[in-house]
N, CA, C and O of each residue as an XYZ file, in Angstrom:
568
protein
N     265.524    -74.057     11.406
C     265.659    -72.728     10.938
C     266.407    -72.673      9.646
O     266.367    -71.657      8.952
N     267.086    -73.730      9.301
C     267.743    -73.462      8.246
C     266.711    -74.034      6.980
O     266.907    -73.545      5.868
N     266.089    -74.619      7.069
C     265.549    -75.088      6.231
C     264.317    -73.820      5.772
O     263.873    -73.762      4.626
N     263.858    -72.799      6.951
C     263.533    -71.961      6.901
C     264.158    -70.816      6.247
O     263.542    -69.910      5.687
N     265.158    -70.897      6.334
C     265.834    -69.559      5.771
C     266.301    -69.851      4.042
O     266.188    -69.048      3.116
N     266.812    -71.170      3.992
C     267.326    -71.757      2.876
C     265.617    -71.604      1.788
O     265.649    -71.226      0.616
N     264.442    -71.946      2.441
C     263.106    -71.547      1.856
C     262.930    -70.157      1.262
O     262.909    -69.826      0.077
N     262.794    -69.330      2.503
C     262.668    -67.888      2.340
C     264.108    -67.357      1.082
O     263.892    -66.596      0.139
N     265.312    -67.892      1.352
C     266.422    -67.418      0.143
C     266.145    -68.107     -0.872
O     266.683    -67.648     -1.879
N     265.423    -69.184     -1.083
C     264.737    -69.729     -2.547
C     264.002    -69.251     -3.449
O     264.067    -69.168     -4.675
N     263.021    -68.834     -2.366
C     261.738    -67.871     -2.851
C     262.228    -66.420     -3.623
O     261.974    -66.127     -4.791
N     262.830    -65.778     -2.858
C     263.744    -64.509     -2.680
C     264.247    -64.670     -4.353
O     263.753    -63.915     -5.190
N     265.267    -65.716     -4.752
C     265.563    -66.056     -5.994
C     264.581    -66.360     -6.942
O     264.833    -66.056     -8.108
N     263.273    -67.019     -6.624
C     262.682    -67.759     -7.905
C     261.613    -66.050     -8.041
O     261.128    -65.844     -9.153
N     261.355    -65.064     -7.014
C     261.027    -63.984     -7.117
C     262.050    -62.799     -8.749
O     261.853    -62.275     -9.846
N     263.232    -63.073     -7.551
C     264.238    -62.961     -8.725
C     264.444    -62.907     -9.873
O     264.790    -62.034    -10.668
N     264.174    -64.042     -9.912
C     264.128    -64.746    -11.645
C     262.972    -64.397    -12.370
O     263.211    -64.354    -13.577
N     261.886    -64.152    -12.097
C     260.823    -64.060    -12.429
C     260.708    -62.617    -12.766
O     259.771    -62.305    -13.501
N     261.431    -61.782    -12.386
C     261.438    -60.581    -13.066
C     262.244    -60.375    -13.496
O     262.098    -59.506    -14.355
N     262.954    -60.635    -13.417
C     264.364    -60.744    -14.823
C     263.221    -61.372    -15.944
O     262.774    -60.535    -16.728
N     262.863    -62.365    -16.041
C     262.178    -63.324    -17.033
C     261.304    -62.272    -17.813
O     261.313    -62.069    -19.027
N     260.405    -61.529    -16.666
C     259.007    -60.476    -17.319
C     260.350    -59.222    -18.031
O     260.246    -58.635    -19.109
N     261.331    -59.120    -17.200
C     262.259    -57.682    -18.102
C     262.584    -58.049    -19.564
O     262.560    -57.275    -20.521
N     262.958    -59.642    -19.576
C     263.468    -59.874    -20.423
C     261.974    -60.357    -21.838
O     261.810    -60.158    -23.042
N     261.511    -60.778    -21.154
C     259.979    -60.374    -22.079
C     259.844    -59.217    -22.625
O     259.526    -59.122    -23.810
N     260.110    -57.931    -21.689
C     259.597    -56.634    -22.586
C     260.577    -56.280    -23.590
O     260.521    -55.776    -24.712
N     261.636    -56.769    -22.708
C     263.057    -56.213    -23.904
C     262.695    -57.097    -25.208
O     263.095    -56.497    -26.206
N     262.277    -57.919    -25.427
C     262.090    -58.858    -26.502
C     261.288    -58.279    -27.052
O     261.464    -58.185    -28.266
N     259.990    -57.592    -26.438
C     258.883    -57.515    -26.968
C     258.891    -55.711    -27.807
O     258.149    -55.324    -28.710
N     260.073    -54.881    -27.047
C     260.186    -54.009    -27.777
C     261.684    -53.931    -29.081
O     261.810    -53.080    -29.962
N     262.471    -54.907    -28.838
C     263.168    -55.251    -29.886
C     262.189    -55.824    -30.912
O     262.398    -55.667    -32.115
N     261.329    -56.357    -30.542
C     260.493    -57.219    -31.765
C     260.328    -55.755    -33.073
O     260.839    -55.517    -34.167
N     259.120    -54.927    -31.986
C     258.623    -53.266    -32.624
C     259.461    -53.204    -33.222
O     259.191    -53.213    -34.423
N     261.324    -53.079    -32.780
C     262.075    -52.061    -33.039
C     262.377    -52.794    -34.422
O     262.233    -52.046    -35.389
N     262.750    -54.047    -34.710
C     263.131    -55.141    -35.749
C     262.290    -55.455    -36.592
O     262.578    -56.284    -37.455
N     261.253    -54.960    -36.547
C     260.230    -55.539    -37.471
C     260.087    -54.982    -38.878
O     259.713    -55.575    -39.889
N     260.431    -53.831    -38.743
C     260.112    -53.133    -40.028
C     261.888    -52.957    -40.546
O     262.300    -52.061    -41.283
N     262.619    -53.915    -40.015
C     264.420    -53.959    -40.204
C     264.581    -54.065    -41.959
O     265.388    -53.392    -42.601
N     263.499    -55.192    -42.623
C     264.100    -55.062    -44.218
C     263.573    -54.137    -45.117
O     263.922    -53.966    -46.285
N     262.514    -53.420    -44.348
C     261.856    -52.153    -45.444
C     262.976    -50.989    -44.852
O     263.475    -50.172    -45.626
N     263.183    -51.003    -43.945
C     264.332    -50.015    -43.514
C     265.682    -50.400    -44.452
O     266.375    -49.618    -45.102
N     265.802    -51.587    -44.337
C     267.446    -51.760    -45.002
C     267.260    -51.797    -46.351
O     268.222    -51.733    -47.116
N     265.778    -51.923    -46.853
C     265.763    -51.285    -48.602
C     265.801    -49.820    -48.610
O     266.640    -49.340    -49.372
N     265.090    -49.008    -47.940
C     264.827    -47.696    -47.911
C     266.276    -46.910    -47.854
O     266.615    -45.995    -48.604
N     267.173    -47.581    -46.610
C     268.267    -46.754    -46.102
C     269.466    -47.695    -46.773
O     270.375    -47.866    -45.961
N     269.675    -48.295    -47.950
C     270.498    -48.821    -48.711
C     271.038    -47.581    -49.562
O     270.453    -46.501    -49.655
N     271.702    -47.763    -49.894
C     272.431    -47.035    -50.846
C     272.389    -47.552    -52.247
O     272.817    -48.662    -52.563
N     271.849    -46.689    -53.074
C     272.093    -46.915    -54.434
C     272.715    -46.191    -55.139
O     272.119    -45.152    -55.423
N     274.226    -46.373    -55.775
C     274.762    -45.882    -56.500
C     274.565    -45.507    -57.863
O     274.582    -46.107    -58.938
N     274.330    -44.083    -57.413
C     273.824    -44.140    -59.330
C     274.651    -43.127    -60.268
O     274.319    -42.881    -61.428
N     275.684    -42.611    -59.671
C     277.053    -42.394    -60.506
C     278.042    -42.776    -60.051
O     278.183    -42.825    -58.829
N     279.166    -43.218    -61.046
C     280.715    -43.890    -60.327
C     281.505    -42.615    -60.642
O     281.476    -41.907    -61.648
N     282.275    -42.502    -59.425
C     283.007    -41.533    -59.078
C     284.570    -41.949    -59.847
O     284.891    -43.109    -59.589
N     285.289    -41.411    -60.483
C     286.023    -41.602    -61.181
C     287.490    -40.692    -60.960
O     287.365    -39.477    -61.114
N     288.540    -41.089    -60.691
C     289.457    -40.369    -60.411
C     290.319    -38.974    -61.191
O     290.520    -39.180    -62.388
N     290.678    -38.034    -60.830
C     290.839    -36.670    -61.485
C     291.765    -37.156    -62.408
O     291.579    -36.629    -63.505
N     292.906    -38.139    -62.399
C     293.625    -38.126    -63.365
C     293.370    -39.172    -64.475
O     293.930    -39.046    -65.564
N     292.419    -40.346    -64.183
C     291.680    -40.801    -65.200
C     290.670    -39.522    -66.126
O     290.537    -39.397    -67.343
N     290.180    -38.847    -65.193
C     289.337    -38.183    -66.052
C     289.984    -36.963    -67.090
O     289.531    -36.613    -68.180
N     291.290    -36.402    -66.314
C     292.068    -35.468    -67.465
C     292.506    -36.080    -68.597
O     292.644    -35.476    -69.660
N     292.784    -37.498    -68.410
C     293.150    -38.175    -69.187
C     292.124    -38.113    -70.585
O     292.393    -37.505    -71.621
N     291.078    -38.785    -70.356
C     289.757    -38.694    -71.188
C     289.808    -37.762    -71.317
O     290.496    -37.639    -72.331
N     289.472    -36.591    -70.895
C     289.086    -35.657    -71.683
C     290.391    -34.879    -73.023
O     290.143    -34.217    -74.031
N     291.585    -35.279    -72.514
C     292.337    -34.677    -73.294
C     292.421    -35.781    -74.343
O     292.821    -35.392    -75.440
N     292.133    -37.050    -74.236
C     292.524    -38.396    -75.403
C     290.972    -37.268    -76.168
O     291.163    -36.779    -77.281
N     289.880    -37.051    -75.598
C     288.992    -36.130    -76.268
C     289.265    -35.516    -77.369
O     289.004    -35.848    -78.526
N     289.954    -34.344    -76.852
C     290.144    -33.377    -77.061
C     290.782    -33.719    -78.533
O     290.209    -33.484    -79.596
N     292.386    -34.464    -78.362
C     292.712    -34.704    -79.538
C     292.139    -35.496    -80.941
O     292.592    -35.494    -82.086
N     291.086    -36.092    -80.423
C     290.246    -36.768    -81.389
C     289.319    -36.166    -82.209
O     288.818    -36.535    -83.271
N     289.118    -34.782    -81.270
C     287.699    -34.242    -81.889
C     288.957    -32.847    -82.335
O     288.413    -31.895    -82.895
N     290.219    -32.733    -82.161
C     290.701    -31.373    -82.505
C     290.750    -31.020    -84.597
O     290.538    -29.953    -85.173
N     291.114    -32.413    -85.213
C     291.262    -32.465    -86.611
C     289.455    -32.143    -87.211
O     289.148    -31.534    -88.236
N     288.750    -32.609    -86.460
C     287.470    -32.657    -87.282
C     286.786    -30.995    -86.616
O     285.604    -30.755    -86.860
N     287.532    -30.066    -85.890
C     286.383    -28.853    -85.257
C     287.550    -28.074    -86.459
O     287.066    -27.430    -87.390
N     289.027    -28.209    -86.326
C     289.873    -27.854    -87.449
C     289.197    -27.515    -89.196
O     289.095    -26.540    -89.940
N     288.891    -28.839    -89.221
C     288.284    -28.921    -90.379
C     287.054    -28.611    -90.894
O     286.759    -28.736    -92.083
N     286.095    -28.081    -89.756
C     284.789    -27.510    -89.859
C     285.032    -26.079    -89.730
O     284.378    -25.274    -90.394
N     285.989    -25.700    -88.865
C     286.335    -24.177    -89.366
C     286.926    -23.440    -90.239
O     286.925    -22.210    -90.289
N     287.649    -24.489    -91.228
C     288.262    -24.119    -92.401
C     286.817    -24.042    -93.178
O     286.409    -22.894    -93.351
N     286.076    -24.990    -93.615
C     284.958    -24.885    -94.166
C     284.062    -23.796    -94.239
O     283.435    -23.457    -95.243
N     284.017    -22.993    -92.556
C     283.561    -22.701    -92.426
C     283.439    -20.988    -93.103
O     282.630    -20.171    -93.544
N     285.087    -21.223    -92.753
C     285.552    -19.451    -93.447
C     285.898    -19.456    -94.573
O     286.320    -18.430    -95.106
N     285.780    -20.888    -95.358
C     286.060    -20.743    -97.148
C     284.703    -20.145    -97.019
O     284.665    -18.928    -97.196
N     283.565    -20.755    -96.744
C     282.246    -20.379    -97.512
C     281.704    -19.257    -96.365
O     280.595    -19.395    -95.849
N     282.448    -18.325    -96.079
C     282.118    -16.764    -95.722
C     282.961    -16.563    -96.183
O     282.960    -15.474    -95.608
N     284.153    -16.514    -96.959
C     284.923    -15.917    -98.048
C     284.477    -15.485    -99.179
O     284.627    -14.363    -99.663
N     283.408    -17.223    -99.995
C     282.885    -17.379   -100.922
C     281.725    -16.356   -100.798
O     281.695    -15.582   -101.754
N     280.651    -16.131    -99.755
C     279.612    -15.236    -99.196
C     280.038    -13.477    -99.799
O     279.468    -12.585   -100.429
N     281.179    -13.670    -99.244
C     281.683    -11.976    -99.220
C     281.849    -11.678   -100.491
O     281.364    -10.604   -100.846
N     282.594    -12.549   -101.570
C     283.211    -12.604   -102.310
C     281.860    -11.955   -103.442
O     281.819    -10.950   -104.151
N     280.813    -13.126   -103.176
C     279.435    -13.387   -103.944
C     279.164    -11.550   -103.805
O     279.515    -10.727   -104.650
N     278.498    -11.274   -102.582
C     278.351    -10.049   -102.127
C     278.936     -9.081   -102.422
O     278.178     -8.183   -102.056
N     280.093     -8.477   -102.996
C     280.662     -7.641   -103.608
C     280.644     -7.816   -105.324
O     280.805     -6.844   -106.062
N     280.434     -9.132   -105.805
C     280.052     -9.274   -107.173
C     278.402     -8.109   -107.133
O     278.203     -7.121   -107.841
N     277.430     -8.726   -106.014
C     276.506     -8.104   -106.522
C     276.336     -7.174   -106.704
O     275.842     -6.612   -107.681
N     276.995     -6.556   -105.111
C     277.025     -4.766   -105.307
C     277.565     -4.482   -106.687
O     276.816     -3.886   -107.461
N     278.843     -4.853   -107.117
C     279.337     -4.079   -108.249
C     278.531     -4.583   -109.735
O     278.928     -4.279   -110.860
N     277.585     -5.233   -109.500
C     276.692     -5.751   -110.439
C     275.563     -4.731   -110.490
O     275.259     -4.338   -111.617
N     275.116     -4.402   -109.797
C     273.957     -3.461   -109.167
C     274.196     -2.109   -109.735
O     273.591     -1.603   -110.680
N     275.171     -1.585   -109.024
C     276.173     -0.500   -109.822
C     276.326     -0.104   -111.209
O     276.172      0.940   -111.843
N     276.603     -1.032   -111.406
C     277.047     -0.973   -113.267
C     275.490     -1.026   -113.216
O     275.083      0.087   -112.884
N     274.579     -1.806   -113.398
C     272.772     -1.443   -113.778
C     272.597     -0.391   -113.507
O     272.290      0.452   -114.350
N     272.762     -0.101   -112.073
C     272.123      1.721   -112.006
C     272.708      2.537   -112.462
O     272.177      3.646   -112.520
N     274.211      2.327   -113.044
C     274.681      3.442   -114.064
C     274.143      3.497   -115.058
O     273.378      4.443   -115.249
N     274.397      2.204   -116.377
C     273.563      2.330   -117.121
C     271.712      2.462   -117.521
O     271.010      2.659   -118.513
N     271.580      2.268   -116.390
C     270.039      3.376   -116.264
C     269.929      4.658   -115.910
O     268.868      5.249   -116.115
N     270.626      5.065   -115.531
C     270.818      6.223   -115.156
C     271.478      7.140   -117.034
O     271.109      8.153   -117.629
N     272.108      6.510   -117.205
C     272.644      6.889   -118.502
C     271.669      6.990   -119.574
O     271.356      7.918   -120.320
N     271.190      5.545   -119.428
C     269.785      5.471   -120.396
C     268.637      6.391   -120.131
O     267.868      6.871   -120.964
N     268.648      6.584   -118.649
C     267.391      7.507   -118.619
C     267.955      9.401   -119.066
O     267.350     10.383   -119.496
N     268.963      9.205   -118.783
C     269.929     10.756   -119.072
C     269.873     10.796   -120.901
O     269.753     11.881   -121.470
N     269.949      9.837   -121.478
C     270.184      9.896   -122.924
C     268.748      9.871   -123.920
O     268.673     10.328   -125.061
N     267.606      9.175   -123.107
C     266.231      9.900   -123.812
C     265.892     11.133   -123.423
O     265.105     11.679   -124.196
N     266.252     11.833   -122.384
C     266.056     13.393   -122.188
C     265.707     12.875   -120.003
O     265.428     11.848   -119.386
N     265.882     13.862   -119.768
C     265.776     13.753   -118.179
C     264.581     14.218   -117.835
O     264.028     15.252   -118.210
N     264.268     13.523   -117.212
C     262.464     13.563   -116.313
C     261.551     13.276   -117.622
O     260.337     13.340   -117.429
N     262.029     12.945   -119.028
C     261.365     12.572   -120.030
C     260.129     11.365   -119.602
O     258.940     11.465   -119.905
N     260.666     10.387   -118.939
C     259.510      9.223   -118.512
C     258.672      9.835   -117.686
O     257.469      9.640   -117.863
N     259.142     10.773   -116.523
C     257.954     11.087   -115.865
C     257.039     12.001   -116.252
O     255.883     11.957   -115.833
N     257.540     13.072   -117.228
C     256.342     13.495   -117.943
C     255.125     12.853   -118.354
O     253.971     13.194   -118.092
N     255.725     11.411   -119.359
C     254.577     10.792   -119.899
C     254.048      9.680   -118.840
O     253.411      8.634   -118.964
N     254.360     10.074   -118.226
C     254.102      9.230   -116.977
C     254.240      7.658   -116.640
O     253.570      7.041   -115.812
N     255.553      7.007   -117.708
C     255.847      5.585   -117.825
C     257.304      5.783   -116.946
O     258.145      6.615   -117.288
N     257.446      5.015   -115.930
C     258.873      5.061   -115.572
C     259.485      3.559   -115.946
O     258.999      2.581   -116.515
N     260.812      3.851   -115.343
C     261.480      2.561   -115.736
C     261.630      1.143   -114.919
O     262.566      1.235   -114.124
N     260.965     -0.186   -114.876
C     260.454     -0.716   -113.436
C     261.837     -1.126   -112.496
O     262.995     -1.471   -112.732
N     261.162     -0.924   -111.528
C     262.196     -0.389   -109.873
C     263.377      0.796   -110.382
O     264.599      0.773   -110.236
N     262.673      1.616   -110.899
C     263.359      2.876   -110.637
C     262.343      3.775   -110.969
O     261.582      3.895   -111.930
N     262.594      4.585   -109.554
C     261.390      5.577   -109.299
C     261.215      7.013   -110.484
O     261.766      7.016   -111.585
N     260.433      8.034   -110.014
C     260.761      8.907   -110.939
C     261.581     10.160   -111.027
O     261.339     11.114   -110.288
N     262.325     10.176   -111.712
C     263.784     10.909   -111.886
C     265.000     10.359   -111.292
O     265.833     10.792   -110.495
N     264.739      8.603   -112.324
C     265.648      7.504   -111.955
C     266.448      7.238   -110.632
O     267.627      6.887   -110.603
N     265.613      7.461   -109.499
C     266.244      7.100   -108.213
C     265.921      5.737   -107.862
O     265.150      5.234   -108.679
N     266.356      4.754   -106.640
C     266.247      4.168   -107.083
C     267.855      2.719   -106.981
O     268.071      1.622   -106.466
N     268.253      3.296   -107.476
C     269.572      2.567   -107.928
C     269.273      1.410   -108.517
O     269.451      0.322   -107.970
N     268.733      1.586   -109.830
C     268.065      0.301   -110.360
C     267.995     -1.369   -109.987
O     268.184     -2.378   -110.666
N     267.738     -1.206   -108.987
C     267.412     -2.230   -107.895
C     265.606     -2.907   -108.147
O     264.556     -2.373   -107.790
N     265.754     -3.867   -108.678
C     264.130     -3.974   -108.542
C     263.041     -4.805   -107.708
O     263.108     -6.016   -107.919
N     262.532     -4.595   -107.241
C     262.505     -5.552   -105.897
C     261.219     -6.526   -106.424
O     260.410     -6.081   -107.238
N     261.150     -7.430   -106.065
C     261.007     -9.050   -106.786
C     260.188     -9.483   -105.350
O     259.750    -10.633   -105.361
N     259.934     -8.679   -104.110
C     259.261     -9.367   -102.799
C     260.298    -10.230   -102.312
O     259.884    -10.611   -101.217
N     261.132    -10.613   -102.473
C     262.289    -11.164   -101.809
C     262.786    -10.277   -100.183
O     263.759    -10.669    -99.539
């Protein structure tokens, strides 16, 4: 009987084993699935850094070493800038008072051959209309 029973508890084990063996087959066989596509995954789900993160007081830093580098040359483009709208304004009030003095003395000139004299004969004076209005301004298509 023992040799009987010691049989039957053999069997019992090599039963045993044999499905452990087939479990351990499937587990293999679905780790395989699960692993297979592991280096297109670990390219896909890699990380690529594509800005470096840089610390707040490095970066105040830079920007103020900036700041002072570019402060003499924005300095110096705004001085430039308001000489020659000085020079602009300056130009611009020459003309007006240039303009002025012309339309006076046309106005004078047209007052001193007799008044509405050109438009009678029907020649006026060019860019000034008739009965010297106008402000002897003559316009050129500009």
């Amino acid at each position: 009987m023992s040799t009987t029973s010691s049989a039957s508890s053999l069997s019992a084990s090599v039963q045993s084993l044999k499905s452990s063996l087939q479990l351990l087959d499937s587990s293999i066989s679905i780790l395989d699935q699960g692993i297979s596509d592991f280096p297109r995954l670990s390219t896909v789900l890699g990380s690529t850094r594509h800005f470096e993160l840089t610390p707040s007081p490095s970066l105040a830093l830079a920007q103020h070493s900036l700041a002072t580098e570019l402060a003499p040359a924005i300095t110096t483009l705004l001085t430039r800038a308001e000489s020659h709208l000085d020079r602009l304004e300056r130009r611009e009030q020459a003309l007006r008072a240039k303009a002025e003095l012309q339309a006076g003395r046309l106005g004078l000139r047209g007052a001193a051959s007799g008044a509405g004299a050109g438009a009678a004969n029907g020649r006026t004076t060019p860019g000034v209309g008739a009965g010297g209005e106008g402000g002897g301004r003559r316009n050129y298509g500009c």
